[in-house]
N, C-alpha and C positions, 0 to 999 in steps of 0.2 A: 606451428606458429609460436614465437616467440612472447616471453614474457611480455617486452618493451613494446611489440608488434600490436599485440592484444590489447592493451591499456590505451594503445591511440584512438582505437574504436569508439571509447567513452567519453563523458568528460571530464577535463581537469577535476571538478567539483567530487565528483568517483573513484580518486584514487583510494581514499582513504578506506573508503568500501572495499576493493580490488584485493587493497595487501590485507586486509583483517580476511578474508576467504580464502587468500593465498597461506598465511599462517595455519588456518585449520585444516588446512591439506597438506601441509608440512608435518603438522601432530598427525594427522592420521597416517601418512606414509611411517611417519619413525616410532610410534607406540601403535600401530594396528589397533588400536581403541575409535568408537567414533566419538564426532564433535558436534555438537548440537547447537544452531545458530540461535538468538535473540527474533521474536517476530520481524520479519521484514516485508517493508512494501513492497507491491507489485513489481515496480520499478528495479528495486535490491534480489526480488528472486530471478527478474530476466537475466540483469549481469551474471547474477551467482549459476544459476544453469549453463550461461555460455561459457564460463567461464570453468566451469567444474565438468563439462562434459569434455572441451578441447582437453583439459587436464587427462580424461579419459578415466576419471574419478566414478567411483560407485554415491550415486545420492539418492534422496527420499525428500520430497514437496506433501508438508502435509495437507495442502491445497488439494491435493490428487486424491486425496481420502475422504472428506469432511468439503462442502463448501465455504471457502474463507479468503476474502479478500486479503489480509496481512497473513501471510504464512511462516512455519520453521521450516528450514532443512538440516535433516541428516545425511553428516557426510562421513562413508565411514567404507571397513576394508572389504573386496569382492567378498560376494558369496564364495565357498560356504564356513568364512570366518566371521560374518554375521547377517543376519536372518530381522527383516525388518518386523517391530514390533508397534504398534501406535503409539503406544505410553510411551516409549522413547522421545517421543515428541516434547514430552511432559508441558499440555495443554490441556488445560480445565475449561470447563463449562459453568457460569453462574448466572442463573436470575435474580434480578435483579424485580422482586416484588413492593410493590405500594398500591397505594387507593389512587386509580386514573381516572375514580368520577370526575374531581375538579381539576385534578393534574396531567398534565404527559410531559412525560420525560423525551429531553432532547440529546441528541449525539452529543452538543457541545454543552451541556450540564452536567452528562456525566464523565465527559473529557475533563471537563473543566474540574471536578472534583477531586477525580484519581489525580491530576499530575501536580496543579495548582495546590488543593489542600492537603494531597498525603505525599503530595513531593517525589509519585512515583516518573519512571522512565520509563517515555514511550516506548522504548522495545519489550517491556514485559509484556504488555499491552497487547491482543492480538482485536479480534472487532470488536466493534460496539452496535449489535442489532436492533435498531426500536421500531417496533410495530405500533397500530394503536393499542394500549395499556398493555404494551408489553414492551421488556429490556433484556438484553440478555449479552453477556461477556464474556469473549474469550480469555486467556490470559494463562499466565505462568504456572504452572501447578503448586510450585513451592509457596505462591503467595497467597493461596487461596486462606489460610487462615486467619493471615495480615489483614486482607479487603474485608473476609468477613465482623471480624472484630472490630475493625476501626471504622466502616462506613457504615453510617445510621441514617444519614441524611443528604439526600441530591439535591439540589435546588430549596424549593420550599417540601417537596415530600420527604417523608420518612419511608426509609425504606430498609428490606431483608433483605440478603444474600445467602441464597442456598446451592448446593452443587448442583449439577443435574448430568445426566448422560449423552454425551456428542449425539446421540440419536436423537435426541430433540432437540438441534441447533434448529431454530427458525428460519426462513428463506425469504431471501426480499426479493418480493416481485418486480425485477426489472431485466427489460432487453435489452439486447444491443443495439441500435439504431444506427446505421451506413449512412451518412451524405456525402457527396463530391462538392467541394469548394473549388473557386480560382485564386489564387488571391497571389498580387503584383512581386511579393516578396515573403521571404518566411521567418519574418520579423514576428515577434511574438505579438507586438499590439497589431499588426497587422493582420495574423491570423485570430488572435481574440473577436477583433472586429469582425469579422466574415459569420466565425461560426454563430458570434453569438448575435449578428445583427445589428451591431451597434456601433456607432462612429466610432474613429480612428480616435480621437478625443478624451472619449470616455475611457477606451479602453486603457491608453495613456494614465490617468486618471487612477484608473484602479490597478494600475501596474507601481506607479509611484507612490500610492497609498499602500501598499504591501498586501494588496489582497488575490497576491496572484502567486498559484504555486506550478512550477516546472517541478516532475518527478520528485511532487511531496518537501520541493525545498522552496521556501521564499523567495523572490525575484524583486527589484526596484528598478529595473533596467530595460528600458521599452526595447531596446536593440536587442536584445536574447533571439537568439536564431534557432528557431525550434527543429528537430530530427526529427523522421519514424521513430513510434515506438515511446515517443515521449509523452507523458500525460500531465494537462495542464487543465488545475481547478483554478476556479475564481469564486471568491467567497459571493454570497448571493447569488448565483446563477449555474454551477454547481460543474461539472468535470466532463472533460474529453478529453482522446488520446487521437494522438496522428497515428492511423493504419497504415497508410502508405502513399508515397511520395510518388506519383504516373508522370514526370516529366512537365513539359513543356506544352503550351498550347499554341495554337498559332501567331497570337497576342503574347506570347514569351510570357505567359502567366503559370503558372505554376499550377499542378493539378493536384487535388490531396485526395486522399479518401480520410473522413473523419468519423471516429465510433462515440458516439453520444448515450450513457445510460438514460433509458425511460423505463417509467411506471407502468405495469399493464393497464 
């Protein structure tokens, strides 16, 4: 399959993704050294697998070692000119300690602190776990001294940052959950409205307010024609991905399967 061939698959909004992983298969073909991605969303590792496998590329998902939604990969030259290592990942583990009698820390407090007041990039950035009175971060190994130094306080708590070992990364209780929608078109407020139950209107509504993300990017555009494979959050009412597209019904309605995270 051809370069040009390849990229039509995706969309226009992914080119820029496309040649930043095509460059690092370039450095790897011409220095036989590997290259080590920035965390990337779910969305950024499906391209990058499809994409580095047709290359016919040796890689490593640290997703495949560790449970973690935002993952690195290493892309680097066959065996036996290199032999995967974890640390090559160079992903840290930090808790993130305070007092949760009166407090709990939320995902978007402590988003909001890293990127808002210490001005970091979301890609050093890998999850942010919160359990009740518990927090914990992934993140770049080289920063780990920077967060701990500089962050003393989340929200209204005060709070420690200490390392800990990928063996105690926390697990968030949740499944997958399967349903089958119909829905007349695969207009994004139109599938908003199905899954989440709620008029065409609203969904409108909260697509032109900007609280709607197509694979992790902002949307204002009720027309967005949603694909398999895409996954689209809506702030307050929380994330699904199209599984897959089963055709046509008798009603020329459209068949989806849809994966919804739940709590056990």
């Amino acid at each position: 399959m051809t370069k040009k061939s390849l990229h039509q698959h995706f969309k226009p909004s992914e080119k820029i993704f496309l040649e930043k992983i095509e460059e690092f298969i370039q450095k790897v073909e011409n220095s036989y050294f590997i290259q080590v991605t920035d965390f990337l969303n779910p969305r950024q590792v499906y391209i990058a697998k499809i994409l580095l496998t047709t290359r016919g590329m040796t890689f490593y998902v640290s997703s495949e070692y560790y449970e973690m939604e935002y993952a690195k990969i290493i892309i680097s030259p066959p065996p036996p000119f290199y032999e995967i290592n974890f640390s090559d990942f160079g992903i840290s583990l930090l808790n993130i300690s305070y007092n949760n009698k009166f407090n709990q820390l939320t995902h978007a407090q402590i988003l909001g602190t890293l990127i808002h007041t210490l001005g970091i990039k979301r890609t050093i950035i890998g999850d942010i776990i919160v359990k009740k009175g518990q927090a914990q971060l992934l993140l770049d190994t080289k920063m780990i001294s920077y967060f701990k130094n500089n962050i003393h306080k989340i929200g209204r708590s005060s709070v420690l940052l200490f390392e800990d070992s990928l063996e105690n990364l926390l697990k968030i209780d949740e499944i997958d959950e399967l349903t089958d929608i119909l829905v007349s078109s695969l207009r994004v407020d139109n599938v908003i409205a199905s899954v989440l139950k709620i008029s065409r209107t609203i969904a409108m509504k909260l697509i032109t307010a900007e609280k709607v993300k197509i694979n992790y990017m902002v949307i204002n555009k009720t027309s967005e024609i949603v694909s398999v494979n895409d996954i689209i959050s809506v702030r307050g009412y929380g994330r699904f991905s199209i599984a897959s597209n089963n055709g046509l019904s008798k009603q020329k309605k459209h068949k989806l399967t849809i994966i919804r995270k739940v709590h056990k």
